[in-house]
Backbone as ProteinMPNN parsed JSONL, in Angstrom:
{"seq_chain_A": "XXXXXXXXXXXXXXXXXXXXXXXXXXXXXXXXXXXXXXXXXXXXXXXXXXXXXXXXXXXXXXXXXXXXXXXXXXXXXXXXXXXXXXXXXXXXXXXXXXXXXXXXXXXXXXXXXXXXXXXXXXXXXXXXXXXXXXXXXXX", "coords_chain_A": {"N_chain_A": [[-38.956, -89.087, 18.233], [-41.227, -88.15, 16.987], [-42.431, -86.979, 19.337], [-40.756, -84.943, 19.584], [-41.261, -83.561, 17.302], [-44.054, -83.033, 17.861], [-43.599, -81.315, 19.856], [-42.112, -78.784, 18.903], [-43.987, -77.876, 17.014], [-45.924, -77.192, 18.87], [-44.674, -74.965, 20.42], [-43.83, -73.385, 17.914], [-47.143, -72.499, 17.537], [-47.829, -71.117, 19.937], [-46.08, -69.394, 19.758], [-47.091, -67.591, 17.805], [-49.313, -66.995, 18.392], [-48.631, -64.922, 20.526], [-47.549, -62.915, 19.179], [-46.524, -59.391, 18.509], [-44.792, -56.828, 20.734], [-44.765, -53.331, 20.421], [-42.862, -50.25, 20.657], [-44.501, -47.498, 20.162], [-44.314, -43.781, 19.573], [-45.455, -41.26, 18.69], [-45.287, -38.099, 16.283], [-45.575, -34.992, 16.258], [-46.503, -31.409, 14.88], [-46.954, -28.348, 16.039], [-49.779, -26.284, 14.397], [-51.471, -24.632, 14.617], [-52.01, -22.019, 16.875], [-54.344, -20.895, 19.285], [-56.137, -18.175, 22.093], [-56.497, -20.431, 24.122], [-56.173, -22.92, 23.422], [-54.292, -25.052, 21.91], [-53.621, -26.418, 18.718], [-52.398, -29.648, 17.293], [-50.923, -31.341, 14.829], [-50.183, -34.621, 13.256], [-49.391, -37.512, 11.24], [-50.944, -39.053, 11.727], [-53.887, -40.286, 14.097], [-53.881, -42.429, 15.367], [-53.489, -43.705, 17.794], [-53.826, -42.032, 19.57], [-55.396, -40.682, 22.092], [-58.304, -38.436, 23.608], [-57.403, -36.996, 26.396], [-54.686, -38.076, 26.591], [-51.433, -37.163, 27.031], [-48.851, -34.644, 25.532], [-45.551, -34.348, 24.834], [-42.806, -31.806, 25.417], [-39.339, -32.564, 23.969], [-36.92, -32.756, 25.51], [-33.455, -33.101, 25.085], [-33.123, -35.743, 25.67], [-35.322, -35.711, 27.656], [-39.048, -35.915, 28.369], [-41.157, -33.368, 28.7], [-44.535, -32.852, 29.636], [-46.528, -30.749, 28.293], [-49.23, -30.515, 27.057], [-52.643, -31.57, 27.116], [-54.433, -33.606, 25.02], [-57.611, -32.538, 24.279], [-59.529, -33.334, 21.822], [-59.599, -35.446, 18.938], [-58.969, -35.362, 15.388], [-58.771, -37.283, 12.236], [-56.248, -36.522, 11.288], [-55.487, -34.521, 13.552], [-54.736, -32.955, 16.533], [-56.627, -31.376, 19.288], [-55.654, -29.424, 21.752], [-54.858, -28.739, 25.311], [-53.08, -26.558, 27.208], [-50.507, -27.333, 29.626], [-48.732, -26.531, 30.997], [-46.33, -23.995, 31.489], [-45.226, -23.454, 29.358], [-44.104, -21.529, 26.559], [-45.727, -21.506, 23.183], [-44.823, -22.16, 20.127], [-45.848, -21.697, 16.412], [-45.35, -24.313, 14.659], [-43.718, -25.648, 16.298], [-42.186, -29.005, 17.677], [-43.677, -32.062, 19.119], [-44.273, -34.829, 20.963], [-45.797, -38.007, 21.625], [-46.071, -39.932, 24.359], [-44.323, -43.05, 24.62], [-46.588, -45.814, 23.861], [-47.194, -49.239, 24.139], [-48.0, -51.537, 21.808], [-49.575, -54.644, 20.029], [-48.547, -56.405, 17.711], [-49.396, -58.195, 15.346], [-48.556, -61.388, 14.011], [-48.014, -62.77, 10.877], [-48.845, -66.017, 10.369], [-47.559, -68.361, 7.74], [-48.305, -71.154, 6.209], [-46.376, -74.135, 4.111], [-47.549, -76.171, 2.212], [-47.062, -79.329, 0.5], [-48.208, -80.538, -2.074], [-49.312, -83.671, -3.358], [-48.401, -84.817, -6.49], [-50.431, -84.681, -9.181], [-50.883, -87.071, -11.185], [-52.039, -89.116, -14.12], [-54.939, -91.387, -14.565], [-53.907, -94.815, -14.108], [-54.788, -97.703, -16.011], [-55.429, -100.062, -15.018], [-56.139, -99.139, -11.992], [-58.269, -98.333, -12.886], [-61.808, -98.325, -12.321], [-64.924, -100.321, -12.986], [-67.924, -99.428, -13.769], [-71.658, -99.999, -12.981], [-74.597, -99.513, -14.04], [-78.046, -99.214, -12.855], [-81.188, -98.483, -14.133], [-84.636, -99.159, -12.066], [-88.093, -98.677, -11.669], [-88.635, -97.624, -9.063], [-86.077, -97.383, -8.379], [-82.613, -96.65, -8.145], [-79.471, -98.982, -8.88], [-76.669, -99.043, -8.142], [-73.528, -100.675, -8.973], [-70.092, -101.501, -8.531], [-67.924, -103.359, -10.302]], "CA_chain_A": [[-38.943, -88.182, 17.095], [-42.559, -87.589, 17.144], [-42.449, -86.322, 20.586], [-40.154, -83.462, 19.364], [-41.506, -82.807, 16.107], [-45.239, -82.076, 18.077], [-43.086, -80.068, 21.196], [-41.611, -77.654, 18.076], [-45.168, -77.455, 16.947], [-46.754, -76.056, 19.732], [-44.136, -73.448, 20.69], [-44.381, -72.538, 16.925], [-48.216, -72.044, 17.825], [-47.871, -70.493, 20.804], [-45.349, -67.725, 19.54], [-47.73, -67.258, 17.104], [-50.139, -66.414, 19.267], [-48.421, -63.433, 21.376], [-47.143, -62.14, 18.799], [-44.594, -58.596, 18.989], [-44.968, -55.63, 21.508], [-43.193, -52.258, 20.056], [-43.315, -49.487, 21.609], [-44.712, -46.449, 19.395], [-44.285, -42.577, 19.718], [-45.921, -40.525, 17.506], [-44.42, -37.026, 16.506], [-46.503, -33.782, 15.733], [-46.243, -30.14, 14.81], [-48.187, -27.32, 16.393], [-50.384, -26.304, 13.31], [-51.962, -22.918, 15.321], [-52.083, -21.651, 18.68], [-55.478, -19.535, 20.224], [-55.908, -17.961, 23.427], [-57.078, -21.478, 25.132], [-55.996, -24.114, 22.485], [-53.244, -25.432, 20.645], [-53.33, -27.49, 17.628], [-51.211, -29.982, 16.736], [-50.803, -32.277, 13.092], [-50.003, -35.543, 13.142], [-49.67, -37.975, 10.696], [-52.472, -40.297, 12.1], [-53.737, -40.015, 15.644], [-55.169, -43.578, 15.556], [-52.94, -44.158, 18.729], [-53.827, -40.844, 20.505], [-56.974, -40.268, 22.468], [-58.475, -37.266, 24.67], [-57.004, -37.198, 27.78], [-53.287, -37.933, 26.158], [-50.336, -35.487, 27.104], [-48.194, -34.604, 24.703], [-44.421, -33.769, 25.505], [-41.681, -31.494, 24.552], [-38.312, -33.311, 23.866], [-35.331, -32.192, 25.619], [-32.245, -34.022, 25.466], [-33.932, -37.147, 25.912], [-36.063, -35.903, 28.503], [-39.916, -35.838, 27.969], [-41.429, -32.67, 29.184], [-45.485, -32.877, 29.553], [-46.932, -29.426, 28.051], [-50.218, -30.46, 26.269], [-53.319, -32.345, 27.291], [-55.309, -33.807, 24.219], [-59.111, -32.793, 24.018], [-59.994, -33.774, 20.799], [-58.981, -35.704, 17.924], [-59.474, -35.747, 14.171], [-57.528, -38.302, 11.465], [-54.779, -36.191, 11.609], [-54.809, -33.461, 14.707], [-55.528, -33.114, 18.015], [-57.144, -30.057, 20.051], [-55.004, -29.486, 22.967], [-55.029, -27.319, 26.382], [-51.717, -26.638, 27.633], [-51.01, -27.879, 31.451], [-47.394, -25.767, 31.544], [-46.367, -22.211, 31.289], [-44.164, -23.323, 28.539], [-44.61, -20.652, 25.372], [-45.502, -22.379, 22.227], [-44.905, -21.481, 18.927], [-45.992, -22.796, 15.265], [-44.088, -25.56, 13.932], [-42.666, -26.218, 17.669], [-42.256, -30.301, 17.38], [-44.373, -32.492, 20.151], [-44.167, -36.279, 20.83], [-46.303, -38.472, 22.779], [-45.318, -40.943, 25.023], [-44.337, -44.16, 23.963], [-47.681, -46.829, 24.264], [-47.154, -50.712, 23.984], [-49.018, -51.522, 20.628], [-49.293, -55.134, 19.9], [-48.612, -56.385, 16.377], [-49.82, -59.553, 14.997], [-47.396, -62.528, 13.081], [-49.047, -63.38, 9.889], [-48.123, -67.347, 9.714], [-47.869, -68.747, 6.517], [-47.459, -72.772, 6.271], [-46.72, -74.162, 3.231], [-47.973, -77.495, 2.036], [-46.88, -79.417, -0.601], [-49.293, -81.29, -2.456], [-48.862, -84.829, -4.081], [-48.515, -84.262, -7.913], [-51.214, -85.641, -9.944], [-50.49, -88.471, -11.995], [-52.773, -89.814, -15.098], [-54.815, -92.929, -14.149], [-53.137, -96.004, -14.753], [-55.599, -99.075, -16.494], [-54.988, -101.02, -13.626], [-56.714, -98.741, -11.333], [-60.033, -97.706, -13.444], [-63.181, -99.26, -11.354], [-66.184, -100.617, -13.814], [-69.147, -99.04, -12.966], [-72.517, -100.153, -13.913], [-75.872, -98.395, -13.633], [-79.355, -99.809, -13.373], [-82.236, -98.281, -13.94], [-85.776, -99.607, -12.063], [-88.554, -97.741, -11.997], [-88.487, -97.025, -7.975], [-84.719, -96.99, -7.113], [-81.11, -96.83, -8.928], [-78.972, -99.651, -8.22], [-74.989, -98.603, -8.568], [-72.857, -101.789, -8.629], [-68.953, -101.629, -8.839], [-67.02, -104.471, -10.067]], "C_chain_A": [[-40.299, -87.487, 16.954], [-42.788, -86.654, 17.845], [-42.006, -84.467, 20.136], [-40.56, -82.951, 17.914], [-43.152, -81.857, 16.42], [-44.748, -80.907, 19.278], [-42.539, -78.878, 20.118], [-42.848, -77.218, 17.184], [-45.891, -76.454, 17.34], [-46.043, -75.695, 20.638], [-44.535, -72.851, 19.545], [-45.755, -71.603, 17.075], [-48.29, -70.718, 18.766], [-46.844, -68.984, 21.107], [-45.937, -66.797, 18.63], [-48.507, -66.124, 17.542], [-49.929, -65.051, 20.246], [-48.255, -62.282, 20.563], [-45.743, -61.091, 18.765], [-45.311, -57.799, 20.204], [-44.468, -54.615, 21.206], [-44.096, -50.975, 20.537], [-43.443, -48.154, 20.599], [-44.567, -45.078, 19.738], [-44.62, -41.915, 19.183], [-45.257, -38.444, 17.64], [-45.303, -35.917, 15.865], [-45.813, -32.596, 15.706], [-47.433, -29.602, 15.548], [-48.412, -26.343, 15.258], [-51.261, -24.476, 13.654], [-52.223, -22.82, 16.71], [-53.626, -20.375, 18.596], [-55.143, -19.529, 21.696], [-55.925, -19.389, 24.404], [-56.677, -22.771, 24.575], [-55.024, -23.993, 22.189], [-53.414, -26.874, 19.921], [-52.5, -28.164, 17.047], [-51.621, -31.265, 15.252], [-49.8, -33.517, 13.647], [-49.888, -36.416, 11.69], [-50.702, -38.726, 10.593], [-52.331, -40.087, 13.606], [-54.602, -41.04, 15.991], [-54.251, -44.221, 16.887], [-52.976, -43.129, 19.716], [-55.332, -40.757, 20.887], [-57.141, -39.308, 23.038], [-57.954, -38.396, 26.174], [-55.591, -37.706, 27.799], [-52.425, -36.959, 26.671], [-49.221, -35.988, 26.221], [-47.097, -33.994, 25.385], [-43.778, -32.547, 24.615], [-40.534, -32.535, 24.804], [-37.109, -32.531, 24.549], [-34.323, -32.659, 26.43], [-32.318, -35.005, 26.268], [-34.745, -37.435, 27.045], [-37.183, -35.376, 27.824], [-40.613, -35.004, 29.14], [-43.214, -32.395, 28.936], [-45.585, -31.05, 29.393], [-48.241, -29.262, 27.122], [-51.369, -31.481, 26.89], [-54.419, -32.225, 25.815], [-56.646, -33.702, 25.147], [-59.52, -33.686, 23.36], [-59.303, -34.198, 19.669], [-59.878, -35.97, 16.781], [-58.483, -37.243, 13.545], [-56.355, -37.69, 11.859], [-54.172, -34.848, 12.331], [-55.498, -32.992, 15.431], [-55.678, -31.122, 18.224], [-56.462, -30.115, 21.488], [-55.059, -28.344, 23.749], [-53.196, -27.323, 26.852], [-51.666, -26.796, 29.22], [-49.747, -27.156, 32.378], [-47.249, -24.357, 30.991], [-45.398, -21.988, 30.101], [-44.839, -22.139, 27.215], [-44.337, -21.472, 24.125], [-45.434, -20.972, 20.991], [-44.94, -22.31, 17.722], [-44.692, -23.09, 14.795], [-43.182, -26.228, 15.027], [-43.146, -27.797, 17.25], [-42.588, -30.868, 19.08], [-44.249, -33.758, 19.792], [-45.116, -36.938, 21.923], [-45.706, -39.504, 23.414], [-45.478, -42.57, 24.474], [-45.085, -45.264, 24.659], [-46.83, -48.369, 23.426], [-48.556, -50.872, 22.624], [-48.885, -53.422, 20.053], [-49.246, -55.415, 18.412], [-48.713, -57.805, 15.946], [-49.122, -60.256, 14.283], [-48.2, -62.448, 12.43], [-48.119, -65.189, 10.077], [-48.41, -67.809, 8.586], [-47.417, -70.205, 6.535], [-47.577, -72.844, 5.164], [-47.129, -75.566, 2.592], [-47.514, -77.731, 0.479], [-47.646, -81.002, -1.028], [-48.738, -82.459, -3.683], [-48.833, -84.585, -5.398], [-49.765, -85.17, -7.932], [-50.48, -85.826, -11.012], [-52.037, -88.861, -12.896], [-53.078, -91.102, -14.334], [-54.302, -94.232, -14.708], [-54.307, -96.886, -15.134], [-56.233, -99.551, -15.852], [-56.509, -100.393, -12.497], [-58.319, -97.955, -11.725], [-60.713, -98.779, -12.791], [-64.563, -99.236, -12.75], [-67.539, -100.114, -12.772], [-70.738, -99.26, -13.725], [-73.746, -99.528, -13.29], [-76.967, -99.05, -14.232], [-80.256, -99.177, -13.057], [-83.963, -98.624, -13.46], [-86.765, -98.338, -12.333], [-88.828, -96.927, -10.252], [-87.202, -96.657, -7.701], [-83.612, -97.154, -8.213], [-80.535, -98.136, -8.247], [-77.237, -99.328, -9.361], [-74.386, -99.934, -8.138], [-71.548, -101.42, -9.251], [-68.7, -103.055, -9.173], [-65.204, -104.923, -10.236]], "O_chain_A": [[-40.359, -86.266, 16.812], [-43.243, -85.587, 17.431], [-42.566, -83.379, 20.274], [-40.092, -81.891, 17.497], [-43.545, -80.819, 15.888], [-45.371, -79.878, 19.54], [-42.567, -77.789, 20.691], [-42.71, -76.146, 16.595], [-46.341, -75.433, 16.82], [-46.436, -75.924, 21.782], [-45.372, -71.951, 19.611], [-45.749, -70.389, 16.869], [-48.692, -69.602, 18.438], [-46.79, -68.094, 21.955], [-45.613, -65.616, 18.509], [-48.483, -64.92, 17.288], [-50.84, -64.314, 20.624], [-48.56, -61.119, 20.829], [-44.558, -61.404, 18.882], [-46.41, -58.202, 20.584], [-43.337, -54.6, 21.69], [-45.295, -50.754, 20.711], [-42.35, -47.738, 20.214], [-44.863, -45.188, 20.928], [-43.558, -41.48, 18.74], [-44.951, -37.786, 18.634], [-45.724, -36.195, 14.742], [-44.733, -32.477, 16.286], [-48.538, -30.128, 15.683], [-47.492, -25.567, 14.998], [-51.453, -23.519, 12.903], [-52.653, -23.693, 17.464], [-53.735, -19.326, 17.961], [-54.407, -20.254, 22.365], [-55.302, -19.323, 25.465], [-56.851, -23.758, 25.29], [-54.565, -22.854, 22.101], [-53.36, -28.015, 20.379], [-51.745, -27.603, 16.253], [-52.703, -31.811, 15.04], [-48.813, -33.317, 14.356], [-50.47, -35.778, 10.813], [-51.296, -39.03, 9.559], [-51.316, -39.836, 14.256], [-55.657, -40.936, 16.617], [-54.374, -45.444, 16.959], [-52.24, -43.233, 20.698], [-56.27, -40.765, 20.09], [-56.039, -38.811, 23.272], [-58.033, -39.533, 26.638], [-55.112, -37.836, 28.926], [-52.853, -35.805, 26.703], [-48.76, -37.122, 26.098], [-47.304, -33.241, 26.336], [-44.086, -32.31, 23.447], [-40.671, -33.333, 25.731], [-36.458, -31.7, 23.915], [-34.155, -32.717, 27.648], [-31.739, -35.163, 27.343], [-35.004, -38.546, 27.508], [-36.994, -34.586, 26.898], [-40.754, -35.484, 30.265], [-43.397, -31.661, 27.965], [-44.968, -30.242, 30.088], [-48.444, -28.216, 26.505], [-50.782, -32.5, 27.255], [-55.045, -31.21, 25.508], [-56.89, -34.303, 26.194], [-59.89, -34.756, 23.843], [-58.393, -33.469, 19.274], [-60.993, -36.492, 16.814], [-57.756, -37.986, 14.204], [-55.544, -38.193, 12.636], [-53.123, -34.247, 12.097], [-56.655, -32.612, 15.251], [-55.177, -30.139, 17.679], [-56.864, -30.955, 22.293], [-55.234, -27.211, 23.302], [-52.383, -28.231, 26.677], [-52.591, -26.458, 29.96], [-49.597, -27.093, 33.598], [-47.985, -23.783, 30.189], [-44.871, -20.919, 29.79], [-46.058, -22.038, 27.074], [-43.263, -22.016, 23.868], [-45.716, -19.776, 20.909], [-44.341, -23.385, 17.68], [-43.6, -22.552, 14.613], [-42.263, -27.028, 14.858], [-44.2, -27.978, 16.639], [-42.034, -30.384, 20.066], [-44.123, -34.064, 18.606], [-45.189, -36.421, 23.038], [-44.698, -39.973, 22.885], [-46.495, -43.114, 24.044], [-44.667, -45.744, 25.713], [-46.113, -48.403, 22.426], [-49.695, -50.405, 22.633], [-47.779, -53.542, 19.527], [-49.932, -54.643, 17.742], [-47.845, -58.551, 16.397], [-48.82, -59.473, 13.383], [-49.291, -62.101, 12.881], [-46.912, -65.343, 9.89], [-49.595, -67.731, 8.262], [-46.257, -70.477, 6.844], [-48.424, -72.148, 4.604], [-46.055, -76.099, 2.874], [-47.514, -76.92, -0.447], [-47.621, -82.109, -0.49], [-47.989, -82.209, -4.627], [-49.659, -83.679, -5.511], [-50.099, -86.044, -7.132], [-49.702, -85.091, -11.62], [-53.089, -88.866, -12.256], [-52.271, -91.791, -13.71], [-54.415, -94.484, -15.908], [-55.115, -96.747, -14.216], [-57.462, -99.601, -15.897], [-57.558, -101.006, -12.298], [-59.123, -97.303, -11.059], [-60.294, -99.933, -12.709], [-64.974, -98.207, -13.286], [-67.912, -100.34, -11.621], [-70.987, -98.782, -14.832], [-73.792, -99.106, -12.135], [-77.108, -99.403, -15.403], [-80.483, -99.05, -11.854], [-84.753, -98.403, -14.378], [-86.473, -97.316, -12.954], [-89.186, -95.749, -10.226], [-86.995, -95.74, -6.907], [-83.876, -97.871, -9.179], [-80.996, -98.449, -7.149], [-76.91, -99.375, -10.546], [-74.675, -100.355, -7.018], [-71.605, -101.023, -10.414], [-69.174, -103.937, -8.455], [-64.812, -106.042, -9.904]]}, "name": "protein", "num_of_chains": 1, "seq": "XXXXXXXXXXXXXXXXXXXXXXXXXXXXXXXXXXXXXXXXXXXXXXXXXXXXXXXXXXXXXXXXXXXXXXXXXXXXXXXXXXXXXXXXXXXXXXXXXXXXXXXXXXXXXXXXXXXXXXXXXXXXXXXXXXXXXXXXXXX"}
């Protein structure tokens, strides 16, 4: 019984420990186009770096047409790497990265009540004062 109560232990632990894996995509607008740039909006681009390509979507194929430069909080500076023609508000996705995500574990313990001392169990304690040293005696 022991045996299997510490073997369901440490799997618990050890699933703890990996955690999830999910696979993220983030989805943008193009916000303005210049001769050499296009800008796109994000909600957060805390999963996008320079050197990213951004796709178009079509019909569940992912069509590379952007290489991130630069990123702010919420939108990248991009060069384009295809002859595709953009236009504002066209919708862009990046490719879906492995992001790991951490368990919180929560154990919960349950703690002995306290109880009033009983009579029985009060300890006499006496206290002597010299003038070098204390002397504490239980009886």
């Amino acid at each position: 019984m022991r045996f299997l109560f510490l073997s369901i232990l440490f799997a618990f632990f050890v699933l703890n420990i990996s955690g999830q894996v999910q696979h993220f995509s983030e989805q943008g607008t193009i916000s303005y186009i210049t001769s050499q740039s296009v800008y796109v909006k994000f909600e957060s681009t805390k999963n996008i770096a320079a050197g990213d390509t951004l796709y178009f979507k079509k019909e569940n194929n992912l069509i590379p047409v952007l290489e991130v430069r630069n990123t702010s909080s919420i939108s990248c500076v991009c060069t384009p790497i295809s002859s595709h023609e953009f236009n504002v508000s066209d919708v862009v996705v990046t490719q879906a990265k492995p992001v790991n995500i951490p368990i919180e574990t929560v154990i919960v313990v349950q703690k002995d009540t306290i109880s009033p001392l009983k009579e029985e169990d009060a300890v006499n304690v006496t206290v002597e004062k010299t003038e070098q040293k204390e002397r504490i005696e239980t009886k």
